[in-house]
Residue, then its C-alpha position, 0 to 999 in steps of 0.5 A: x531650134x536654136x534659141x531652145x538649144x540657147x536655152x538649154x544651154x543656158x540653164x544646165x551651163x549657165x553664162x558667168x560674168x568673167x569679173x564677179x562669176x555670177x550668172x549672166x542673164x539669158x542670151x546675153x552677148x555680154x561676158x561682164x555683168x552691169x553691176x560690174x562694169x560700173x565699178x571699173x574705175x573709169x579715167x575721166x579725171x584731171x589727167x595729162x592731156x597728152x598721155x591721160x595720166x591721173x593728176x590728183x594735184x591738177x595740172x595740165x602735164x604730167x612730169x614726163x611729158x613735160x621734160x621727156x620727148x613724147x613722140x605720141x600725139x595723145x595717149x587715152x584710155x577709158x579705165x584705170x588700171x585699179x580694182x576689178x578692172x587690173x583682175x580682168x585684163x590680168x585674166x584676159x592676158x594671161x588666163x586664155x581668155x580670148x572672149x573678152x577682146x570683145x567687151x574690153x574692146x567696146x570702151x576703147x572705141x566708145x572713147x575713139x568715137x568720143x575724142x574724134x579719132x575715128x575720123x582721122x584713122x588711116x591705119x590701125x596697129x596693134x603693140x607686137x608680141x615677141x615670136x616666143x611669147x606669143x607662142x607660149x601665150x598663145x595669142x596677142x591680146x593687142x592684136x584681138x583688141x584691134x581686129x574689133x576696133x577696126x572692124x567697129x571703125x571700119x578701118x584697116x588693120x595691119x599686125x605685121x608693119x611694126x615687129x618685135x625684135x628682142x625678147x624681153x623679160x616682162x616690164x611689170x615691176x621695173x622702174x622708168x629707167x629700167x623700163x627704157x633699158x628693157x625696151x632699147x632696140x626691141x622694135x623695127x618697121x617692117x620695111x615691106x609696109x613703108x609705103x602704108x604708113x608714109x603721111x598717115x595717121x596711125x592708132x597704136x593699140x596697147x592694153x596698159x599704159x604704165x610708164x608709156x614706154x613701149x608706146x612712145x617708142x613705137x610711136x618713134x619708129x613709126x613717125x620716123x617711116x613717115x607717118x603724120x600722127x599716131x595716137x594711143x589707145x589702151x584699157x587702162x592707164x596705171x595710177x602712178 
């Protein structure tokens, strides 16, 4: 009976690939056509072994990572921020597109299984929202990303250990320096959860890296409440 209903709702209300808006094939649990997800410019390049910035030039550190203090162990992300990929995260950030956690989930623990990480985890923490965006965004898209990655992992999940203290206007557009200014003292620990994270491994969940600002300095509140090693995870890292 389900399967038929599946059926007729499938051809009177066909599925659509979230990227490209073709119809999906039926009793898919996918929401992004194959033809699509091999268009996503993937990170797989020369990039800096710390934070995986794309390094056309070769190399094995980026700028800032070489003359900046990066309290992050490793930075990885499976796509770059470019093309059909910077569309789809846009509309599941901003367009209530709260399903497709669960597609841009999939790449990020495929690269976590790959690079080791899964046997290291303690704890898993997303990148909080400020009380104000979150209420008029309506969700937390990192939060979404993690509850999959640790249920795929098999791993806890904490969203109340770190805490957005300030409200910021939006990081996209400003330069590193300002970027830094944005974020001084818009992050604390949660000093109910120390004892969670003393000499524990952590993996921080984002959803772009750009300048790695807020990441680096969340990864800094959480070494310096005890934590052993925090590693990042993101969808994308930007170009530049």
């Amino acid at each position: 009976m389900n399967k038929f209903l599946n059926f007729l709702l499938n051809l009177f209300f066909p599925k659509t690939c979230s990227s490209c808006g073709n119809n999906l094939p039926l009793n898919t649990n996918k929401n992004i056509c194959d033809k699509c997800l091999k268009t996503f410019p993937k990170n797989d390049g020369l990039k800096c072994v710390i934070c995986s910035m794309p390094l056309h030039d070769g190399g094995e550190h980026c700028y800032d990572c070489k003359h900046s203090k990066i309290y992050f162990n490793f930075l990885k992300t499976p796509y770059i921020y470019s093309g059909n990929i910077k569309n789809l995260i846009h509309k599941f950030k901003y367009s209530n597109r709260l399903f497709l956690s669960k597609d841009l989930s999939k790449p990020m623990i495929n690269l976590i299984r790959k690079e080791n990480w899964d046997k290291e985890i303690d704890l898993i923490i997303p990148i909080p929202l400020h009380f104000i965006k979150k209420f008029l965004r309506g969700y937390n898209q990192t939060y979404l990303l993690s509850q999959h990655i640790s249920c795929n992992l098999n791993k806890p999940l904490n969203n109340k250990v770190l805490l957005r203290t300030k409200y910021t206007k939006p990081q996209f557009g400003l330069n590193r320096k300002n970027r830094n200014e944005n974020l001084e003292n818009s992050f604390s620990i949660n000093k109910k959860y120390l004892n969670e994270l003393k000499g524990k491994n952590i993996l921080l969940v984002d959803d772009i890296a750009t300048t790695c600002a807020t990441a680096n300095i969340c990864a800094k509140l959480l070494k310096e409440a005890g934590a052993k090693k925090v590693f990042v995870i993101a969808i994308a890292r930007t170009d530049f």
